[in-house]
C-alpha positions in Angstrom: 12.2 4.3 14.4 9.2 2.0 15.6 8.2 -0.7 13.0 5.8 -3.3 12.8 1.9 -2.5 13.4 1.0 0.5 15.0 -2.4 2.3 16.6 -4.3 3.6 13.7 -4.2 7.1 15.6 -0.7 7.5 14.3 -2.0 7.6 11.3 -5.2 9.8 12.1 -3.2 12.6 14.4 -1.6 13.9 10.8 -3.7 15.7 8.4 -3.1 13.0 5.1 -4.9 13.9 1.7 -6.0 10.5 1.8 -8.7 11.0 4.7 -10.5 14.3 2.4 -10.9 11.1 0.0 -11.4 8.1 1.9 -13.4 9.4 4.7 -15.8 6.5 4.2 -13.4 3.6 4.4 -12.5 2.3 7.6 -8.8 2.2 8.1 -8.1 -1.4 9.0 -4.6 -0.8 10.1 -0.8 1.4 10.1 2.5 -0.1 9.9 5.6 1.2 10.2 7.9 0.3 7.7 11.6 -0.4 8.2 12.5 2.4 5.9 13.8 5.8 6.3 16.0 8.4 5.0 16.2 12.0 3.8 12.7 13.9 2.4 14.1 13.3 -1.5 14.4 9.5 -0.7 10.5 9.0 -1.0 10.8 8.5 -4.6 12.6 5.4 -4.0 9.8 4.0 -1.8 7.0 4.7 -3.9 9.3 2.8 -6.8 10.2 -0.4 -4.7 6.0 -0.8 -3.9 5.4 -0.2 -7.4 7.8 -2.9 -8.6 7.2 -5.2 -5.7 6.6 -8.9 -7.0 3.6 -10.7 -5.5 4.8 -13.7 -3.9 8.4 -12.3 -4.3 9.3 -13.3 -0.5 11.5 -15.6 1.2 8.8 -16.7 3.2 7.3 -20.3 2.1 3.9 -19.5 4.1 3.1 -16.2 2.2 4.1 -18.1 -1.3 2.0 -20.5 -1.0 -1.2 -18.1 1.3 -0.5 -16.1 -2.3 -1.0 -19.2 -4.6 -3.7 -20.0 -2.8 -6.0 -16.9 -3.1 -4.9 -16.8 -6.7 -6.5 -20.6 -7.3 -9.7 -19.3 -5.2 -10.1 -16.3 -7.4 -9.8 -18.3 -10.2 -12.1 -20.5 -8.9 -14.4 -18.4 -7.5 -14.4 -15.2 -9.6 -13.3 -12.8 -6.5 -10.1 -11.5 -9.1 -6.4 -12.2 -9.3 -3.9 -11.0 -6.4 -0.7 -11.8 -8.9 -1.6 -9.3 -11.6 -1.3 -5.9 -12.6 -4.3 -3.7 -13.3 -4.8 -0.6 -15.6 -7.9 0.1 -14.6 -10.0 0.0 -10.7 -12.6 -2.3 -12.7 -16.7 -2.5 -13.8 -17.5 -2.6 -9.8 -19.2 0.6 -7.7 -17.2 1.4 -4.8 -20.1 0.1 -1.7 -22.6 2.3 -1.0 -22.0 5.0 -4.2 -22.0 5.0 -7.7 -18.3 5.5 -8.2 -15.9 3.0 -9.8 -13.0 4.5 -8.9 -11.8 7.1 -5.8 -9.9 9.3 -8.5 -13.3 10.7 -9.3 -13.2 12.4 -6.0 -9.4 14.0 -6.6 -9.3 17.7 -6.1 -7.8 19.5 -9.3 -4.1 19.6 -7.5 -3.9 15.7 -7.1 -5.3 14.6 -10.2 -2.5 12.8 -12.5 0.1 13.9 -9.6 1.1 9.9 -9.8 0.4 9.2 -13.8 4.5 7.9 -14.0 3.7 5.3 -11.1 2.3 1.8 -12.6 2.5 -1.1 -10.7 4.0 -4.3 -12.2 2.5 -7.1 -10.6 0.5 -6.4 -7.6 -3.1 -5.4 -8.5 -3.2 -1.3 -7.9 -3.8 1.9 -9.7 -2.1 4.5 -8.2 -4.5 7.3 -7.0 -2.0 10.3 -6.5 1.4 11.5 -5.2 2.7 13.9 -3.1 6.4 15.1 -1.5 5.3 13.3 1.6 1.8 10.6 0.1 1.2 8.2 -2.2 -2.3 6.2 -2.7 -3.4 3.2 -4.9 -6.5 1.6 -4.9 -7.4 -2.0 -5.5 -11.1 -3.5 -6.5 -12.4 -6.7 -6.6 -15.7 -9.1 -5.7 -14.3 -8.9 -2.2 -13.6 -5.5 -1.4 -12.4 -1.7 -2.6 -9.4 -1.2 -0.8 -6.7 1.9 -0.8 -2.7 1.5 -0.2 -1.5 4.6 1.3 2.3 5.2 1.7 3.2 8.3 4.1 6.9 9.5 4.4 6.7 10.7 8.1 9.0 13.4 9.3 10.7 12.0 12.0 12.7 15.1 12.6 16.7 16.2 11.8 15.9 15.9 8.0 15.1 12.0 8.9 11.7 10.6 7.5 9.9 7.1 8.3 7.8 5.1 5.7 4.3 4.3 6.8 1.7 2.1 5.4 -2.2 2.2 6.0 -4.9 -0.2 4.6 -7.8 1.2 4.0 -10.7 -1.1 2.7 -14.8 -1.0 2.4 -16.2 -4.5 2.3 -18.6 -5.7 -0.5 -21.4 -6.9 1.6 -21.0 -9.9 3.6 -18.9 -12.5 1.8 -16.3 -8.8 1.8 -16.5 -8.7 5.6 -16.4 -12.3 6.4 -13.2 -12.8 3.6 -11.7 -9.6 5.7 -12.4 -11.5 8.8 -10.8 -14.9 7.6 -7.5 -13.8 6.1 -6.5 -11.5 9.1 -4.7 -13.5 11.2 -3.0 -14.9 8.0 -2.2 -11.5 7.1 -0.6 -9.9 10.7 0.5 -13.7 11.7 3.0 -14.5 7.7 2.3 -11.7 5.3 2.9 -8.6 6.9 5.9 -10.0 8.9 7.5 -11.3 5.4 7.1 -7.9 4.0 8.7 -6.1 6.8 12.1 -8.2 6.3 11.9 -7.8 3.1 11.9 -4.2 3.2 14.4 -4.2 5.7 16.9 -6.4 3.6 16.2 -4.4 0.3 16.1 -0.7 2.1 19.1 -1.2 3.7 21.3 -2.7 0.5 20.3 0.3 -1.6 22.9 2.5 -2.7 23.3 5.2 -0.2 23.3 8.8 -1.7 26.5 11.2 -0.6 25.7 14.3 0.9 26.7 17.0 -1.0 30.2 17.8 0.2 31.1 14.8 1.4 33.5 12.1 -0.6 33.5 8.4 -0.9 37.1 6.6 1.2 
């Protein structure tokens, strides 16, 4: 199982719903998640991100990078990272006239992920599949889409997989892009991945069918 950031044609080589969608976002990067298990055990991924805790990390450094981008939103009117939304907002997606990428759904994805709401973190999840999930995010910065891929790593064993997905609003979006990404693969991203890996691996483990607890 290879974790940590991988080449984005990782995520590119396998034919994702998101791309139909999303096919004029750059994807920004792919990481590979320190979580894996059988094909039913997706559910259980797409509920940890959904109940994932901004700032919920034993990592000082991303507290206080988190604190701090709160205060400048604040500030600055770019929108909170510490709060749930309902809605992508009153802002166009850059360069259409869409607010929102689940007007582009095709008929069999549309309300697929109506039971997934985020509790903290900023998203509105997009749609959900056996092997997908997608949430978008919008703010003065950026529109942005989270998209979760349970990859089949073969014998019945899948891999989580994270891309980021984003399209700039103008130039205060690309330089804000440009500024917080060596805060982002250097503290956040590492934080995340241990914290995955400490919460994935105490989770109750299912028994197979047949077998018996000692």
């Amino acid at each position: 199982m290879e974790t940590g950031r991988l080449p984005n044609t990782v995520h590119t080589s396998r034919p994702w719903r998101i791309r139909e969608i999303a096919g004029d976002f750059k994807l920004e990067d792919v990481w590979g998640l320190p979580a894996s298990g059988t094909a039913e055990e997706f559910d259980e991924v797409v509920d940890w991100l959904a109940s994932a805790r901004a700032g919920d990390t034993d990592s000082t450094a991303t507290r206080v990078l988190w604190a701090v981008r709160d205060l400048l939103g604040k500030w600055f009117g770019l929108g909170r990272i510490a709060a749930a939304q309902e809605s992508p907002g009153r802002l166009t997606i850059p360069g259409t006239t869409e607010t929102s990428l689940a007007q582009r759904l095709p008929d069999d994805l549309r309300g697929s992920a109506a039971g997934v709401a985020f509790t903290s973190l900023p998203f509105v999840s997009l749609y959900r599949t056996d092997d997908e999930f997608a949430a978008e995010i919008s703010n003065e910065t950026v529109h942005g889409v989270l998209h979760l891929a349970w990859v089949d790593q073969g014998d019945g064993c899948h891999q989580a997989q994270m891309a980021v997905y984003v399209k700039p609003r103008g130039l205060l979006g690309t330089a804000y892009m440009a500024l917080i990404k060596p805060f982002r693969y250097g503290i956040v991203y590492p934080a995340m991945l241990r914290r995955v890996e400490r919460e994935w691996s105490a989770r109750p483990v299912p028994v197979a069918s047949g077998e018996h607890l000692p």
